[in-house]
Backbone as a ProteinNet text record, in pm:
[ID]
protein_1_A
[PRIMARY]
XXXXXXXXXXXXXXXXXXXXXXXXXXXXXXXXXXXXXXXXXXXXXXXXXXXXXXXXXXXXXXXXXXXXXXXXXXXXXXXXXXXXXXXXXXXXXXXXXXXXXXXXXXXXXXXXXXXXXXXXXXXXXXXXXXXXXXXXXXXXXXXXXXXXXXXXXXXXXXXXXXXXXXXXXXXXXXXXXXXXXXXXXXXXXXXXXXXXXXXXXXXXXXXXXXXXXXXXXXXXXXXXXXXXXXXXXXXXXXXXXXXXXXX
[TERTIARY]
-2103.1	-2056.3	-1986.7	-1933.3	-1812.7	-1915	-1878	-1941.1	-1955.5	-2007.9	-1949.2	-2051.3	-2064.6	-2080.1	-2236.5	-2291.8	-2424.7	-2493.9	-2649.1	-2714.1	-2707.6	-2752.4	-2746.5	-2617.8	-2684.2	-2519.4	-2484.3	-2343.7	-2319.8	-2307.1	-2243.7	-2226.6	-2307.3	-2401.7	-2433.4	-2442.1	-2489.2	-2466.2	-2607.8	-2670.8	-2762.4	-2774.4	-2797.3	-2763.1	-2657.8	-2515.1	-2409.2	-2330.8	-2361.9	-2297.8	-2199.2	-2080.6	-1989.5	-1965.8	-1985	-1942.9	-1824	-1685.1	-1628.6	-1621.3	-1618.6	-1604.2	-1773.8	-1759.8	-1905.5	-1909.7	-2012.9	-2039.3	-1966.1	-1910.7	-1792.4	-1655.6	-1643.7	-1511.8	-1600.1	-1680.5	-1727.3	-1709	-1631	-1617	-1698.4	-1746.5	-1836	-1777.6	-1703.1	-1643.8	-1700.6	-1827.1	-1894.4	-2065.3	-2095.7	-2239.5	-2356.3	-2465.1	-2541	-2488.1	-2407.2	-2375.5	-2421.3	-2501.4	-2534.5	-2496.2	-2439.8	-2364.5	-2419.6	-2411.6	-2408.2	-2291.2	-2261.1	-2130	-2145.6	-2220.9	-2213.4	-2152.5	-2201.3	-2090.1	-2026.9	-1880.8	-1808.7	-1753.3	-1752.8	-1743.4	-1632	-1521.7	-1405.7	-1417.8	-1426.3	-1451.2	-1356.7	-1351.7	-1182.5	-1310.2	-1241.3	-1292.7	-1197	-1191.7	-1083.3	-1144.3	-1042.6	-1110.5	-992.1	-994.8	-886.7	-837.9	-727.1	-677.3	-805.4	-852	-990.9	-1139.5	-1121.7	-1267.6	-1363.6	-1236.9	-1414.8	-1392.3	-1283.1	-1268.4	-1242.1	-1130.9	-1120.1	-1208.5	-1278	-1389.6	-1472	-1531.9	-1629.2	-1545.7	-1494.3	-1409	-1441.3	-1409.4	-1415.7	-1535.5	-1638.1	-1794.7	-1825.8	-1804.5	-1867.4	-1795.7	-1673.6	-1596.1	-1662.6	-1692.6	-1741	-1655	-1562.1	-1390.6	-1434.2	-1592.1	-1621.5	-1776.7	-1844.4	-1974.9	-2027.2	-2142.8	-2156.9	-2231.6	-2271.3	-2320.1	-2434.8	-2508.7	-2615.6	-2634.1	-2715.3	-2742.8	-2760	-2722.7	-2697.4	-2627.5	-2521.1	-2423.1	-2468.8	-2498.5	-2623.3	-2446.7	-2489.3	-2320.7	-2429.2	-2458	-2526.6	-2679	-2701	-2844	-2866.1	-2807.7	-2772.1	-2735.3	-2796.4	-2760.1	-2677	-2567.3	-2418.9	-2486.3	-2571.4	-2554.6	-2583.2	-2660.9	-2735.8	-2669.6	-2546.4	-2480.9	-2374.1	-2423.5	-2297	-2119.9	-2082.3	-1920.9	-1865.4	-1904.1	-1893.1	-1946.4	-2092.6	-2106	-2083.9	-2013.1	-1913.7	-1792.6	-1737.7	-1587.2	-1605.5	-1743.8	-1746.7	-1756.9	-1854.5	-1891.7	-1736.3	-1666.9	-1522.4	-1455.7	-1465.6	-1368.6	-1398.1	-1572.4	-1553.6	-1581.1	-1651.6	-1718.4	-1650.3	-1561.8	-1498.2	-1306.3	-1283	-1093.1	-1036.9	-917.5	-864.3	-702.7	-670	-538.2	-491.5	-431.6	-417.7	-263.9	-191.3	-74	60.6	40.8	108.5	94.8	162.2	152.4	22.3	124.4	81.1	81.9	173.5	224.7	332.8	294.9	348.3	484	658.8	731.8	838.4	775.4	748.3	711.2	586.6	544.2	551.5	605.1	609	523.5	531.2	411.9	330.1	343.9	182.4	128.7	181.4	96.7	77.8	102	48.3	-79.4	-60.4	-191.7	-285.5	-289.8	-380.9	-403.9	-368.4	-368.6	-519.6	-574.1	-694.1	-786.2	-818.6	-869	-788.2	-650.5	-632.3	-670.7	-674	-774.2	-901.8	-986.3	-1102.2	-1143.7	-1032.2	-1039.7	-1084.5	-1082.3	-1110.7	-973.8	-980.2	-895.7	-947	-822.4	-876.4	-886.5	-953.2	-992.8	-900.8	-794.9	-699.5	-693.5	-818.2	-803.2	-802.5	-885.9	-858.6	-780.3	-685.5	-564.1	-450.8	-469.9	-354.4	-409.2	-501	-576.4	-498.2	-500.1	-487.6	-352.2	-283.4	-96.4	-54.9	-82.9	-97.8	-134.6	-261.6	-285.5	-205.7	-190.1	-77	79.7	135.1	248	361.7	285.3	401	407.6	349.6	355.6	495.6	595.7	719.5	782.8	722.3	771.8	695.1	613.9	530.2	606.6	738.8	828.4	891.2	901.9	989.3	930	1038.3	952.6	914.6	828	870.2	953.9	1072.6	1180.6	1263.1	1237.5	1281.7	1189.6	1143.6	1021.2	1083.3	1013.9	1052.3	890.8	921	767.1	645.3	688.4	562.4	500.1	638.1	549.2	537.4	541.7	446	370.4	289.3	164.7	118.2	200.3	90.4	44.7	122	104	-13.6	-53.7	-119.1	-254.4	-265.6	-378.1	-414.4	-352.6	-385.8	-439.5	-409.9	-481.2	-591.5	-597.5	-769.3	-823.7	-820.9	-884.2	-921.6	-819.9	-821.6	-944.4	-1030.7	-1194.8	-1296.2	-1254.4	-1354.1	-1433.4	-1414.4	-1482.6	-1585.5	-1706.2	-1795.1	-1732.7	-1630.6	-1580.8	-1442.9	-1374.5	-1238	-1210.4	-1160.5	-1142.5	-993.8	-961	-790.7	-789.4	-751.4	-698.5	-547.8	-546	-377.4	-322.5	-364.6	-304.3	-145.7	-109.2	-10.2	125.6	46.2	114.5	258.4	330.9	431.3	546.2	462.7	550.1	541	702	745.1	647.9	669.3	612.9	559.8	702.7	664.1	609.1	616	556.2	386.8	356.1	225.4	134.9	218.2	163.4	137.1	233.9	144.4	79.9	52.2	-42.7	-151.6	-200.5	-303.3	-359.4	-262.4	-327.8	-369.2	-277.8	-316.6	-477.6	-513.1	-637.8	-736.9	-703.1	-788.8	-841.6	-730.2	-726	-852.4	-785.5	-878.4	-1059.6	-1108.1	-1213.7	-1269.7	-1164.6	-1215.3	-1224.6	-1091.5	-1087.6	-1132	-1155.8	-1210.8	-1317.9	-1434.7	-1526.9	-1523.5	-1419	-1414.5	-1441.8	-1488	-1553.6	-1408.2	-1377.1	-1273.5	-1357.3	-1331.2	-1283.2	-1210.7	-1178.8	-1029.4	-959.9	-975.2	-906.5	-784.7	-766.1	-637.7	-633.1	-503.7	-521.1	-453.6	-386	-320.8	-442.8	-443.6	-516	-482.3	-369.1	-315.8	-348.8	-394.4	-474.2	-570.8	-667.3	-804.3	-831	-782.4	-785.7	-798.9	-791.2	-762.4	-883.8	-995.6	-1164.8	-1217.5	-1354.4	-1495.5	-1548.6	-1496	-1555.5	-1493.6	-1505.5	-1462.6	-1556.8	-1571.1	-1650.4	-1579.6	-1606.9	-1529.4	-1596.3	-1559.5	-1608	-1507.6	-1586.9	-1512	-1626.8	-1512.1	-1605.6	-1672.9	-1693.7	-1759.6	-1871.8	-1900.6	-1962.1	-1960.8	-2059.9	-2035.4	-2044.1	-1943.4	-1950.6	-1944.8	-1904.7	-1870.4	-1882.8	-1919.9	-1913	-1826	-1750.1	-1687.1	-1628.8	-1736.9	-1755.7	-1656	-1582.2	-1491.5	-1410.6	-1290.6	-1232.8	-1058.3	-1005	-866.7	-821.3	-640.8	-590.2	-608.7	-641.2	-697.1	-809.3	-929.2	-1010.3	-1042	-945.5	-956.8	-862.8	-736.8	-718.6	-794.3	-810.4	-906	-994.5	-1090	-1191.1	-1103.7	-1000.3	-937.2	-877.5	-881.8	-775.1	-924.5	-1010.2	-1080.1	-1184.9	-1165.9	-1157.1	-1082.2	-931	-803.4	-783.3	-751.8	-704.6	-554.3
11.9	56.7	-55.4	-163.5	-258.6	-388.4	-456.6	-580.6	-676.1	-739.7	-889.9	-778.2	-852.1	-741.4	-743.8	-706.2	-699.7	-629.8	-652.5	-607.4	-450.3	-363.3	-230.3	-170.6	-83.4	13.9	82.7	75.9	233.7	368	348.3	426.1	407	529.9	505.4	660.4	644.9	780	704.5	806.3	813.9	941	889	1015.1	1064.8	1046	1168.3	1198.1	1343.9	1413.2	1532.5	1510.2	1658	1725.4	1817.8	1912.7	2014.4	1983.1	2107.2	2235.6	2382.7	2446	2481.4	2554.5	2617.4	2622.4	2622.4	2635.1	2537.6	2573	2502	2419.3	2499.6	2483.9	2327.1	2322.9	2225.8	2059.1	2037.8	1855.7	1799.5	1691.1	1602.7	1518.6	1512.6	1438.7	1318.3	1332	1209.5	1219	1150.8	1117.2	1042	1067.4	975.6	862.9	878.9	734.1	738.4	571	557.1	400.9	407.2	270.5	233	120.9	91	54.5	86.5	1.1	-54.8	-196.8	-248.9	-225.2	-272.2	-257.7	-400.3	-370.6	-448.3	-572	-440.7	-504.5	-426.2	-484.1	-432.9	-413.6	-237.9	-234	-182.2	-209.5	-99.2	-64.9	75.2	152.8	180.4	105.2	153	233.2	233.9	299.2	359.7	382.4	488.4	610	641.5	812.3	903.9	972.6	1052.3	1022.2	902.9	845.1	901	925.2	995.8	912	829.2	731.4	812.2	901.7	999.5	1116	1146.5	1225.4	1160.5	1066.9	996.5	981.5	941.2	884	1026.6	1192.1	1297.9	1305.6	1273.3	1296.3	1197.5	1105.8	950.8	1076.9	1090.2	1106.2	1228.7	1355	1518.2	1538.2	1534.6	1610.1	1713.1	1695.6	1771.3	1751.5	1847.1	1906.9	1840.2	1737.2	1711.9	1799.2	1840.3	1902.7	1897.3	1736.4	1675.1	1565.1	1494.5	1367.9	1394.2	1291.7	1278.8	1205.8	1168.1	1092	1056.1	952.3	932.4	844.1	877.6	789.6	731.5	612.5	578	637.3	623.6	688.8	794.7	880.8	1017.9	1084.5	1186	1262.2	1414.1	1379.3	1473.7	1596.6	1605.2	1749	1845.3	1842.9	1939.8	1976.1	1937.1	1977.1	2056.5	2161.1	2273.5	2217.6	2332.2	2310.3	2208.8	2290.3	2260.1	2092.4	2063.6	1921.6	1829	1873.6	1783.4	1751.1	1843.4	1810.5	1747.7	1715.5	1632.3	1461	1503.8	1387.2	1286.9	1379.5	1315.6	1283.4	1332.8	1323.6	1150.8	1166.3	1087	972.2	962.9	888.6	803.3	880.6	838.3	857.9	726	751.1	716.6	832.5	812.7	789.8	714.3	690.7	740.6	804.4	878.1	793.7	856.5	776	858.3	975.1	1058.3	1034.8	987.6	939.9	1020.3	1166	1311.7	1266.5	1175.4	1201.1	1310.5	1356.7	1476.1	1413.3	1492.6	1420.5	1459.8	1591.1	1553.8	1505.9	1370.9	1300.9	1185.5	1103.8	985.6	872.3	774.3	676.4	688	638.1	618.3	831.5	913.1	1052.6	1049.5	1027.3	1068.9	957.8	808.1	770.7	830.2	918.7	980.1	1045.2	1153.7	1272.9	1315	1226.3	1274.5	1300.7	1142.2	1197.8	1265.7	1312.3	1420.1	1579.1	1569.6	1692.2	1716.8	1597.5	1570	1595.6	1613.9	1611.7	1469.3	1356.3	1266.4	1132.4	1071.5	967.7	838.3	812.9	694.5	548.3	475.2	322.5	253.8	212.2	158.2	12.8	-33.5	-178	-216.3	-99.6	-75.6	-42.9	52.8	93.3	-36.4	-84.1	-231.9	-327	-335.1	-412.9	-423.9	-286.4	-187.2	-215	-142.1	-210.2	-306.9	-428.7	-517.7	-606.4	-584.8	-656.1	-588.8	-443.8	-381.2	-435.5	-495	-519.3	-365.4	-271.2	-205.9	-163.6	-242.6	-231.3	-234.9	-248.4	-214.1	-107.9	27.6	88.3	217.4	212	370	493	423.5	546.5	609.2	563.7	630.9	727	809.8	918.9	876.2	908	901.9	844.1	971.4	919.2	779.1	738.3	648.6	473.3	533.3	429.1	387.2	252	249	281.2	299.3	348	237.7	165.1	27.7	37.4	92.8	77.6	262.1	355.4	482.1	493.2	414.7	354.6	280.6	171.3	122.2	212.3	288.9	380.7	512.9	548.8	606.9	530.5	361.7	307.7	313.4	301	261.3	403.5	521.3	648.7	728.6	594.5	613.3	536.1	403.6	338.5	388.3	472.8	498.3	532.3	580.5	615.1	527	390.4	283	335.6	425.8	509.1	372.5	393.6	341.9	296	380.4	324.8	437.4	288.3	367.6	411.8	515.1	552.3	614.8	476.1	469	538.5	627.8	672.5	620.3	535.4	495.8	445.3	429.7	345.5	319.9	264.5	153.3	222.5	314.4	399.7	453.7	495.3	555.5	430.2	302	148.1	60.7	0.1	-100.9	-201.4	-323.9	-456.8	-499.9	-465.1	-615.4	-560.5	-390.8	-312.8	-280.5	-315.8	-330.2	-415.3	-521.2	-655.8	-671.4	-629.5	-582.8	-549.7	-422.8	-331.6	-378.8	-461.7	-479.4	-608	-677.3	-806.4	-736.3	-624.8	-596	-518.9	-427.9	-376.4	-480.9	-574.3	-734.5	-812.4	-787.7	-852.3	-745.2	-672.9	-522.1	-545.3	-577.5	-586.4	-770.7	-856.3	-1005.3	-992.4	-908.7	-974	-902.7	-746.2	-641.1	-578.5	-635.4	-567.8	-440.8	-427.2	-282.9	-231.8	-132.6	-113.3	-34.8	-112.3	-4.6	3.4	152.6	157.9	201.4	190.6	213.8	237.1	334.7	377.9	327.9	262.4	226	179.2	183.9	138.8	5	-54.6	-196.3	-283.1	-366.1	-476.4	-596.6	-586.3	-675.1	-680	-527.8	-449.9	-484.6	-468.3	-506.7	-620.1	-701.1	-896.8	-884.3	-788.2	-818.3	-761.2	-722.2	-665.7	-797.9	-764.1	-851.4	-808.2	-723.5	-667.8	-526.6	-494.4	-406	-338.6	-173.6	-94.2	-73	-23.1	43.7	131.4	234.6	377.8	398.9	473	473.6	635.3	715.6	873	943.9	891.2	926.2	837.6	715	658.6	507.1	458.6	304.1	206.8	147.8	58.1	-93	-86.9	-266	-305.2	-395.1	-443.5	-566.4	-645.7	-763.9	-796.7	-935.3	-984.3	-1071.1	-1093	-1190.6	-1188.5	-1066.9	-1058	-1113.1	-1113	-1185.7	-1120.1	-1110.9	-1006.7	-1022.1	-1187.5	-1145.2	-1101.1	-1117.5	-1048.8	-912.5	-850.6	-722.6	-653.4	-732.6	-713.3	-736.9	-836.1	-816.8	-682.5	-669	-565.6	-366.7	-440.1	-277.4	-245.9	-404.1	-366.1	-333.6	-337.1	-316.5	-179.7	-160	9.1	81	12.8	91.4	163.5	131.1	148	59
623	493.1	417	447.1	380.2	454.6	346.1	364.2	230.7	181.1	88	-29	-108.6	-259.8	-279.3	-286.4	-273.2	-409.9	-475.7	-608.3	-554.3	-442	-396.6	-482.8	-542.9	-580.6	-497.9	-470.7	-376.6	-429.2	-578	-632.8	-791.7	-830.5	-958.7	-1041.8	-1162.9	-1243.3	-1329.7	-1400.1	-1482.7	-1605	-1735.5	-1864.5	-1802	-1775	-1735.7	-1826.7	-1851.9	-1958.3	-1931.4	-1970.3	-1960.1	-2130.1	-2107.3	-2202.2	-2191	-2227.2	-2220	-2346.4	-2319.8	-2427	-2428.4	-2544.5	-2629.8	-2739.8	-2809	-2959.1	-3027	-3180.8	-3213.3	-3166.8	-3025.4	-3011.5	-2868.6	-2883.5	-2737.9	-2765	-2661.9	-2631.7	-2561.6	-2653.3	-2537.7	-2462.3	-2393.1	-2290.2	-2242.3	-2197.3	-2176	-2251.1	-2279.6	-2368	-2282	-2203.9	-2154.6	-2118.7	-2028.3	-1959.1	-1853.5	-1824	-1693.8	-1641.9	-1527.7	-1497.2	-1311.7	-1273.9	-1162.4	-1066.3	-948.2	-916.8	-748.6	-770.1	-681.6	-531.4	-373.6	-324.6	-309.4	-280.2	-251.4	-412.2	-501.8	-660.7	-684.9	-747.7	-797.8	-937.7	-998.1	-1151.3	-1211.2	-1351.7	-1403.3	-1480.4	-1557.9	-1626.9	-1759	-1856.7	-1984	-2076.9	-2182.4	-2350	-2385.3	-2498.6	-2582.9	-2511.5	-2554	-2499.1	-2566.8	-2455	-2503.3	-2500.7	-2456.4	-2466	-2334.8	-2238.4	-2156.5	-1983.2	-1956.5	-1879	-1738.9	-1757.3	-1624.9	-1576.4	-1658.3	-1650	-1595.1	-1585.3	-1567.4	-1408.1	-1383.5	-1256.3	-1175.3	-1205.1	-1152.6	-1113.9	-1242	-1197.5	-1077.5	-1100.9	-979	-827	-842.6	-703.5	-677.2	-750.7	-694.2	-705.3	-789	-807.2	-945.7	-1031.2	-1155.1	-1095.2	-1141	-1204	-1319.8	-1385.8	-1468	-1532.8	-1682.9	-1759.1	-1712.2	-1754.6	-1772.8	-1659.6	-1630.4	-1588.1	-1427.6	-1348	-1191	-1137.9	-1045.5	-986.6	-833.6	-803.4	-637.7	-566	-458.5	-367.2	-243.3	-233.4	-133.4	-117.7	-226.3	-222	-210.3	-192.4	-202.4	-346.5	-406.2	-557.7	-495.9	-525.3	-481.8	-580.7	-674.2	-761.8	-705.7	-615.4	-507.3	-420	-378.1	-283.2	-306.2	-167.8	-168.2	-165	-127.3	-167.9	-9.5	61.1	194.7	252.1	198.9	186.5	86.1	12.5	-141.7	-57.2	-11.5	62	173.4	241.7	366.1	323.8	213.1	128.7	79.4	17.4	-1.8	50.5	180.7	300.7	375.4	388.5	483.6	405.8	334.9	250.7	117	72.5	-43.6	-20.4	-86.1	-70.4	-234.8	-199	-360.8	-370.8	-450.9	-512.7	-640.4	-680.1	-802.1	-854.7	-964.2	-1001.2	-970.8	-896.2	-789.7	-696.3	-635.7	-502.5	-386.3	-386.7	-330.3	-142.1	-95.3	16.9	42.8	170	227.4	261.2	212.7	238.2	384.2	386.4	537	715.2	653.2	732.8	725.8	857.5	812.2	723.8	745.1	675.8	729.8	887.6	932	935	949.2	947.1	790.9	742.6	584.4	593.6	655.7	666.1	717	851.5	926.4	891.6	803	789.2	730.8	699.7	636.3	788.8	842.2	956.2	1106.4	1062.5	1191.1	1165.9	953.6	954	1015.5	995.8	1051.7	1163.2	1236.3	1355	1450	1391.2	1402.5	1429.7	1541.3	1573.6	1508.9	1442.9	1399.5	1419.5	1371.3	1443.1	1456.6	1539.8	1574.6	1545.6	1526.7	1519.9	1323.8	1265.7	1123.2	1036.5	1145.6	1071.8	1085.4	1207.6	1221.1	1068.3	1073.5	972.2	859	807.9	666.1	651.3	758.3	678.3	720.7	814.8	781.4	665.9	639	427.2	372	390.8	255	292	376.9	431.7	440.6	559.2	541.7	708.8	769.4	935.3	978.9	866.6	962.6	904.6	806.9	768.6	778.6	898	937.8	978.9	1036	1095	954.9	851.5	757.9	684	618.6	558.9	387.2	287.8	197.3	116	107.6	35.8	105.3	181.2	248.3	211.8	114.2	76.4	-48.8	-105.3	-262.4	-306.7	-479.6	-519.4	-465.8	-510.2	-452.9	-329.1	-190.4	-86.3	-61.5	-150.4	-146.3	-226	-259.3	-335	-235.4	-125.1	-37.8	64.1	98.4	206.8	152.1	18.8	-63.2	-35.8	-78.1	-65.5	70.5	169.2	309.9	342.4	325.4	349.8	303.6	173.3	118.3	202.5	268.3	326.8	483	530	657.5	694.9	633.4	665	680.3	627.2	589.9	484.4	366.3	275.2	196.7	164.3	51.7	-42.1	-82.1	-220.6	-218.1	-316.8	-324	-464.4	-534.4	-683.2	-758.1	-758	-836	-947.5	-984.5	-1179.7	-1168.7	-1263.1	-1312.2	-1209.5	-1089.3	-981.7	-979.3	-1083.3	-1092.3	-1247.3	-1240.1	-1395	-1368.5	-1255.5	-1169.3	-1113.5	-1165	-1090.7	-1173.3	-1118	-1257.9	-1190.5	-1289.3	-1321.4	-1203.1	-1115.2	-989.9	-923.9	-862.4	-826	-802.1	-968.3	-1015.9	-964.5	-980.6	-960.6	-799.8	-709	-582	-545.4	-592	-614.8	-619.2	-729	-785.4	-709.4	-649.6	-572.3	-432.1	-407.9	-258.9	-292.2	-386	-427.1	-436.2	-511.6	-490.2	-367	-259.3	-187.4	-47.3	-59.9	-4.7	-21.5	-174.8	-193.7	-155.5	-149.2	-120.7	20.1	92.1	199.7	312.7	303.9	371.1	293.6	174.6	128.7	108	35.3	-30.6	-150.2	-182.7	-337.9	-377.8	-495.6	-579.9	-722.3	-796	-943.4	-977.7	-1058.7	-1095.6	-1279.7	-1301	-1444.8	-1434.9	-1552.9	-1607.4	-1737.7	-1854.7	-1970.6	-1988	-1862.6	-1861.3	-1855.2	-1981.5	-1987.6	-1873.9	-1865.4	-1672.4	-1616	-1561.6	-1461.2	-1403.8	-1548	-1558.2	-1526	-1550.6	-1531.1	-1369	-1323.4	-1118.2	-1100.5	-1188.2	-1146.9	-1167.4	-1145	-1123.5	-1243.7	-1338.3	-1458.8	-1478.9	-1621.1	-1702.8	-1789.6	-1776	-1864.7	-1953.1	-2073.4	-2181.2	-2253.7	-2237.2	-2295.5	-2441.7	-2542.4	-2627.8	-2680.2	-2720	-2723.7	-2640.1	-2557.2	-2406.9	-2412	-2438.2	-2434.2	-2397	-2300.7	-2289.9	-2406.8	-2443.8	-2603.7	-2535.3	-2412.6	-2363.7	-2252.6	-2190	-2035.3	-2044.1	-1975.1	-1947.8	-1828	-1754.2	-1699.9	-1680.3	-1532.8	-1510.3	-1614.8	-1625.2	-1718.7	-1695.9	-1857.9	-1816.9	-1956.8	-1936.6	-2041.6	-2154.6	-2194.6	-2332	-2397.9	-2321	-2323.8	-2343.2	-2242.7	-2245	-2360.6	-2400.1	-2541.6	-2671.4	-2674.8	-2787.3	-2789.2	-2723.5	-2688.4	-2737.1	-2661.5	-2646.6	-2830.3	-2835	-3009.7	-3078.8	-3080.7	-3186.7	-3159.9	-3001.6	-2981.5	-3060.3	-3078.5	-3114.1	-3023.7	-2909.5	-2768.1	-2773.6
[MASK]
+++++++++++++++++++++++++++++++++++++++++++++++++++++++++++++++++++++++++++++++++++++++++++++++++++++++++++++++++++++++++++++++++++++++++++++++++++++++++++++++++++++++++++++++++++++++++++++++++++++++++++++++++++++++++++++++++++++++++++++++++++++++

């Protein structure tokens, strides 16, 4: 599953369209978008408040139903699948970071890491998990709970429990939205470092042009629609682009 970045997508979408509402009152959320996402390619996903950026993130993950189109995860088209193999699909296959932490604050670090696969029923790879908080640097802080954390390192302990699966691909919304500056800036090198140095696929919504500068490239949706791609991007780049979205 993980390995150096390759033309194969792991993850792709074709015409994907959401519609919320009916008649008059209906939003197009997303418009025929179809995108590729490499593996082992780090992508942000921006655009204006409204443009269609987290939606799109729900459709790729099976967290939404698209209207229209198809969403394939490894060669596989998720639309066809029941409820029961969507949630296996997510489980084993895909890991997520949101800008809520959503660790249990009754378990320590390392059980909020496991926790996905001790639902699973599944023990996990011992030599992967040393791996994991090791690069995230929080191997000396598994015994603590939570609140015993600062935000930065319950965000690393957040990333390390998407990874705990070795998932295809990992899918950040706002990652970094909940943490100050310096915070961020960890964050975002340790997510970097994840995809250079353990071949991991991230995407990742966010509206920090900062952010973005730490991908291999940047989409930009604007109405629910793809308006931009940028390649080997850096903050001014992605400013410019975003100012004339009016983002």
């Amino acid at each position: 599953m993980l390995g150096a970045m390759t033309d194969s997508p792991i993850v792709s979408c074709t015409d994907l369209g959401r519609v919320y509402g009916e008649g008059e009152a209906a939003v197009h959320a997303l418009r025929g978008v179809s995108l590729e996402f490499p593996a082992g390619q780090y992508t942000a996903i921006m655009g204006p408040s409204g443009s269609g950026k987290s939606t799109l993130m729900h459709l790729l993950a099976g967290l939404d139903k698209p209207t229209s189109g198809t969403v394939t995860v490894d060669g596989r088209e998720i639309g066809g699948l029941g409820d029961k193999a969507l949630t296996q699909l997510r489980r084993d296959r895909l890991g997520f970071v949101f800008q809520s932490f959503n660790l249990m604050p009754t378990l320590t670090a390392e059980e909020n890491i496991t926790l996905p696969a001790d639902l699973a029923g599944r023990t996990p790879d011992r030599a992967w998990f040393e791996k994991v908080v090791t690069k995230l640097d929080i191997a000396d802080r598994l015994r603590h709970r939570p609140s015993e954390l600062s935000g930065g390192q319950q965000q690393r302990v957040a990333v390390a429990r998407a990874l705990i699966s070795q998932p295809d691909v990992v899918f950040a919304d706002e990652p970094t939205g909940a943490l100050d500056s310096r915070a961020s800036a960890e964050l975002l090198r340790f997510l970097r470092s994840v995809v250079d140095d353990l071949g991991q696929t991230v995407v990742m919504v966010t509206h920090d042009p900062g952010a973005a500068a730490y991908a291999d490239r940047v989409v930009f949706l604007a109405d629910g629609a793809i308006v931009e791609e940028l390649v080997g991007p850096t903050r001014e780049r992605v400013l410019e682009i975003m100012g004339r979205l009016g983002g």
